[in-house]
C-alpha positions, 0 to 999 in steps of 0.5 A: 500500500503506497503512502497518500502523505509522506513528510520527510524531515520536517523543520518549522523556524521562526525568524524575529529582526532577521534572527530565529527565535524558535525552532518548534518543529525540528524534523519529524517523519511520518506517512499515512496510507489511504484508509489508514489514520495516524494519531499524533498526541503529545501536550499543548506546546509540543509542535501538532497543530503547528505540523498540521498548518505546516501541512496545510500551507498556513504558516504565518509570514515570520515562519520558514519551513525546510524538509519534503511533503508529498502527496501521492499524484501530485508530488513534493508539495511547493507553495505554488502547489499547495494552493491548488490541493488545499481543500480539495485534495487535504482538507482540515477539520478545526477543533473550534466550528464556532471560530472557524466558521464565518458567524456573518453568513448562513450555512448554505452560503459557507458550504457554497463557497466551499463547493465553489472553490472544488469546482463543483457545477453551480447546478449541483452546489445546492444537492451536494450541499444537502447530501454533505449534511445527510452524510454526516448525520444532520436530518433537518436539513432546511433549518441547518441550511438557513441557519446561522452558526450561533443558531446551532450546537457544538456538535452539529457545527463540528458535523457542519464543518465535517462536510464542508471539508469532505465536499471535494472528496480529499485523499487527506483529512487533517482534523486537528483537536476536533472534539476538544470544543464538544462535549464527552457524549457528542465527541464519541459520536463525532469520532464514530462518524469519521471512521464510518466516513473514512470507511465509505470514503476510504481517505487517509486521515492525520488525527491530532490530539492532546487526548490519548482516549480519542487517538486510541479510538481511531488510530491504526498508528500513532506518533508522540511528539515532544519539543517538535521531535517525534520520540515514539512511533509505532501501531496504536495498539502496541504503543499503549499497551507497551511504550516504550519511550520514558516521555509516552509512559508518564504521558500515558501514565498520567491518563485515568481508566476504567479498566486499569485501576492504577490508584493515585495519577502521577502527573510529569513534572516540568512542563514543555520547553518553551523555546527549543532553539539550542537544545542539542540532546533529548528536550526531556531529559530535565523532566526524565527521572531516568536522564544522565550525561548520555541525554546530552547528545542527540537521541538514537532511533531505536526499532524496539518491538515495533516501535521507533524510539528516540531514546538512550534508556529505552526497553 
């Protein structure tokens, strides 16, 4: 099976008076086949929206981006390129509908810009529209058309936007903290949609998350990043049953379960660095109760029961 996205060293500077003044991402690797989801997890600070809009093509001005991102059928991404696949060949699902959406215009006229920018014929914007909201669960279908979005709930919003970005049929759907704004009930729901969407439309799907529950519930692989370094990747299963990386054990350590009993939680000390210019070893040794002089140096790349670990102490 042939990878839909491919990223390849993947580095994000930004630059202040002509200086960088923070290296956020500092090179990751990944890839995603078709019908296949990858989830990226790590706390807030840790570079997964960032490499979400790096994707995208949405950096802001004072950022510049090094390393290769590929789509099948189109190549190496460029800026030039990039802005005939956004939102026709990727799409991405915000984690705010609320701010995302436009709150000046109705619905209809939203999913009307977006059908217009896929090109869809103008006889067929108005049918597809409709049928984007059948598929992702919406019934009243005139009110939610004529409807603003502070007229509608959270998650039927966060349906609203789902077909907005599935209009065009993408090979790629980004959904970057989509269930963060909603509720625990109608998360669930919207997590059991984008599978079922996947499985009838057979896109790939980049799933960000800070909650390691929802990565778990829809992801065939994932990546942990911290301090814009992937540190662990491997198949979700094996990942949480058995991390390996002293930064994904506290991570999951820290999640509470039903099924698992583990008594009281214990949180990481620290907190992600700020500002990861300089950093020359592993970002986590201040934090890695297992760190000595070997953290120093730059991390290997450890293939360890399946899973790629950047770590000294790994087992």
């Amino acid at each position: 099976m042939s990878a839909v996205l491919t990223v390849k060293n993947l580095a994000v500077d930004f630059y202040a008076k002509g200086a960088i003044v923070n290296s956020p991402l500092r090179g990751i690797d990944f890839d995603i086949d078709s019908g296949k989801t990858l989830g990226i997890v790590g706390e807030t600070g840790c570079g997964k929206t960032l490499s979400a809009l790096a994707i995208m093509g949405l950096l802001p001005e004072n950022a510049v981006q090094t390393g290769e991102i590929s789509l099948s059928g189109v190549g190496k991404l460029s800026s030039a390129s990039m802005k005939s696949v956004r939102g026709k060949e990727i799409s991405m699902i915000f984690q705010n509908p609320h701010s995302a959406l436009n709150p000046t215009f109705s619905i209809r006229d939203q999913l009307k810009y977006v059908a217009q920018s896929c090109e869809i014929q103008k006889s067929e914007i108005e049918s597809t529209s409709r049928e984007g909201l059948h598929s992702v669960g919406l019934r009243d279908v005139d009110r939610i058309l004529n409807s603003y979005p502070h007229e509608l709930s959270g998650g039927m919003l966060q349906r609203c936007m789902i077909a907005m970005s599935l209009l065009s049929k993408p090979k790629l759907l980004i959904a970057d903290e989509p269930t963060t704004a909603l509720d625990a009930t109608v998360g669930r729901q919207v997590l059991d949609l984008l599978l079922s969407l996947q499985a009838q439309n057979g896109f790939a799907m980049l799933f960000i998350s800070h909650d390691v529950g929802a990565v778990s519930h829809v992801a065939d692989q994932i990546s942990v990043l911290y301090a814009g370094k992937v540190v662990e990747n491997g198949p979700s299963s094996s990942l949480l049953d058995s991390p390996r990386h002293p930064y994904t054990r506290g991570l999951f350590g820290a999640v509470p379960s039903v099924k698992v009993p583990r008594g009281e939680l214990v949180a990481i000390p620290g907190a992600v660095p700020l500002v990861t210019l300089g950093i020359s070893g592993c970002a986590f040794s201040t934090r890695c109760t297992l760190s000595d002089g070997a953290c120093d140096t730059v991390p290997p790349s450890v293939e360890v029961h399946g899973h790629r670990v950047a770590c000294w102490k790994v087992s």
